[in-house]
C-alpha positions in Angstrom: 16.4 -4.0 -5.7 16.0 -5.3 -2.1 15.2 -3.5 0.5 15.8 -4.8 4.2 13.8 -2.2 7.4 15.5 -1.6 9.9 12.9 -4.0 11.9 14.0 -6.9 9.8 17.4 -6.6 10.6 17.6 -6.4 14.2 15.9 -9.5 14.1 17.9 -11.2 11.7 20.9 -9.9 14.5 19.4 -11.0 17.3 19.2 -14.7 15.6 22.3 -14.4 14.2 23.9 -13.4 17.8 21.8 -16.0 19.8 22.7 -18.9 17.9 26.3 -17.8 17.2 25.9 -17.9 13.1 28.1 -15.7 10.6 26.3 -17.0 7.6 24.1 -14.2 5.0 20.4 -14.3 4.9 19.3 -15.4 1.4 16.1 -14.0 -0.4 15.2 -17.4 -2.1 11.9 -18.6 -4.3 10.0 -21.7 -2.9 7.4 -23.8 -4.8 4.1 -24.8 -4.0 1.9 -23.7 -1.4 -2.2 -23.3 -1.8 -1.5 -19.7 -4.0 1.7 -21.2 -6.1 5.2 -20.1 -5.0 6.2 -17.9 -2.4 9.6 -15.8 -1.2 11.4 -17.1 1.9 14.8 -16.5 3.9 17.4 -19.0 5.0 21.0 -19.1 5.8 23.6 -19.5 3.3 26.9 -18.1 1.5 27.0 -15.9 -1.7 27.1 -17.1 -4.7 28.5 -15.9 -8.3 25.2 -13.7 -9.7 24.0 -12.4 -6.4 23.2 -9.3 -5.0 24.5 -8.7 -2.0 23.2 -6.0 0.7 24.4 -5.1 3.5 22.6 -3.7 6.1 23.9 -2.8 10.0 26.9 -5.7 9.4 23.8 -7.9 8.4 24.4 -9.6 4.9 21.5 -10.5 3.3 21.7 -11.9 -0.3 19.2 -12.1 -3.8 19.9 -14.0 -7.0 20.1 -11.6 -9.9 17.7 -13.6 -12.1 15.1 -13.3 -9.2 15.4 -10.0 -8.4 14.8 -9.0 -12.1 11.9 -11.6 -12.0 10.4 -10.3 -9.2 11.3 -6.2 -9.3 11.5 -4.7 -5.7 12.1 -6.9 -3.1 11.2 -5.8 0.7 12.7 -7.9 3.7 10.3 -6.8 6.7 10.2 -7.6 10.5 6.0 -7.2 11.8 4.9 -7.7 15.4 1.5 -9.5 15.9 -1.1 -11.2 18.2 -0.8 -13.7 15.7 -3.2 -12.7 13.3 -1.1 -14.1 10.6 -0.3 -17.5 12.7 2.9 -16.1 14.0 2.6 -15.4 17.5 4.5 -12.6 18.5 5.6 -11.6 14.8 7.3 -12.1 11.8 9.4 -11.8 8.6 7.2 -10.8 5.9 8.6 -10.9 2.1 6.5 -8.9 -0.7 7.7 -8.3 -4.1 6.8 -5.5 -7.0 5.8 -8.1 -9.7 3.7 -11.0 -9.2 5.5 -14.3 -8.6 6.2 -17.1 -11.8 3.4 -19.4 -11.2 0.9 -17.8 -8.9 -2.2 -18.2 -8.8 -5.3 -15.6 -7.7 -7.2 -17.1 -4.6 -6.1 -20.0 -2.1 -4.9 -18.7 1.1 -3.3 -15.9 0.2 -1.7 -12.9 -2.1 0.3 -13.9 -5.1 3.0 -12.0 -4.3 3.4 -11.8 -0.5 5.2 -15.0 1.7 3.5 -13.3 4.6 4.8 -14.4 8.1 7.9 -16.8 7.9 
């Protein structure tokens, strides 16, 4: 399952409308980091064994294998002060199950990309 809030997406619009782009937001899995791997978003086209969801003409896009790795997906948009490093906000990515490969400790939770 992913679930996108409405904050995320009318941030992923207005990027997508400012810089002209057509492309779907992917959900991917990236390595490394000081608590193991996290969840992050970038631009790309689907692919055979995705999930697809669209949200408010807004595409955004999970492998199958990592959604059923992972369990719940949620996509979210949070403003800040920068309390997380993001000045003014962020995309934040949490997940039901912990991630493959994460460790307890380092800089952060094991299942949460926090601001991206």
């Amino acid at each position: 399952m992913l679930e996108i809030t409405d904050s995320a997406v009318k941030n992923v619009k207005d990027y997508l409308s400012q810089n002209n782009v057509t492309s779907a937001v992917r959900v991917s899995l990236m390595s490394g980091g000081c608590s193991g791997p996290s969840l992050s978003l970038s631009l790309d086209e689907a692919k055979d064994g995705d999930l697809n969801v669209d949200k408010d003409g807004v595409s955004f896009l999970i492998d199958k294998g990592l959604s059923e790795t992972c369990g719940a997906v949620k996509v979210d948009f949070v403003e800040s002060s920068g309390g997380c490093g993001c000045s003014g906000g962020g995309f934040t990515i949490s997940c039901e199950k912990p991630l493959p490969g994460a460790r307890s400790g380092g800089c952060g939770g094991s299942c949460s990309s926090g601001c991206c």
